[in-house]
N, C-alpha and C positions, 0 to 999 in steps of 0.2 A: 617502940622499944629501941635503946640506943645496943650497939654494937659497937664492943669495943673493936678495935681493927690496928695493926701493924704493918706498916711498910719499911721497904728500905731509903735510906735515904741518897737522892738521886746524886747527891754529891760524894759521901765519903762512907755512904752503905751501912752506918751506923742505922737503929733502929727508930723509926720515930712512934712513938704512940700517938693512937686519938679515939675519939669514941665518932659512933656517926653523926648523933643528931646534934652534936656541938659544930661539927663538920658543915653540914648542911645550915645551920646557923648562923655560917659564917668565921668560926672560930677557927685560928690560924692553930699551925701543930711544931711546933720546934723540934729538931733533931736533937735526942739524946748525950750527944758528943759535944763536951762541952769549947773544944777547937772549932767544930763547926756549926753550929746554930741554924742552917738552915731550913727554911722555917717554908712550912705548907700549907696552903688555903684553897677555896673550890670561888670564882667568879659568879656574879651573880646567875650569867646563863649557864654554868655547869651543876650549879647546885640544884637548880631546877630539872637540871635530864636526870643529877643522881637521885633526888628528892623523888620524883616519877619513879625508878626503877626500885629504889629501896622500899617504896609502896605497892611494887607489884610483887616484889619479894615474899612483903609480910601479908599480903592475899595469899599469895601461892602458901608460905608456911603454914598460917592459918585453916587452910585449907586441908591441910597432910595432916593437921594435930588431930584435927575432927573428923575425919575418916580412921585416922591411926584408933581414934576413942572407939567408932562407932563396931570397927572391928572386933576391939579386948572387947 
């Protein structure tokens, strides 16, 4: 499941969008602001701790929906 996701940008605080699994893919995110362009990416050994964690994420989520079910 991709997540969209919003940060700041670390230069001029303008907004930058991205989704995750384009993120994790490799795909870089350009800052909104058309004066500053700067542009965010994850290295190949960061995408792998985020790529690990955003899977432990969607266990744990996974996890609460099917219990939230088993509850109602």
């Amino acid at each position: 499941m991709s997540v969209k996701i919003q940060i700041n940008c670390p230069d001029c605080h303008s907004p930058i969008f991205m989704e995750s699994m384009l993120l994790l893919a490799g795909q870089s995110f350009k800052c909104s602001n058309p004066e500053c362009r700067t542009a965010i990416s994850l290295s190949l050994s960061e995408s792998e701790k985020v790529a690990q964690a955003f899977n432990k994420f969607e266990h744990i989520r996974e996890n609460a929906v099917n219990q939230a079910r088993q509850v109602s």
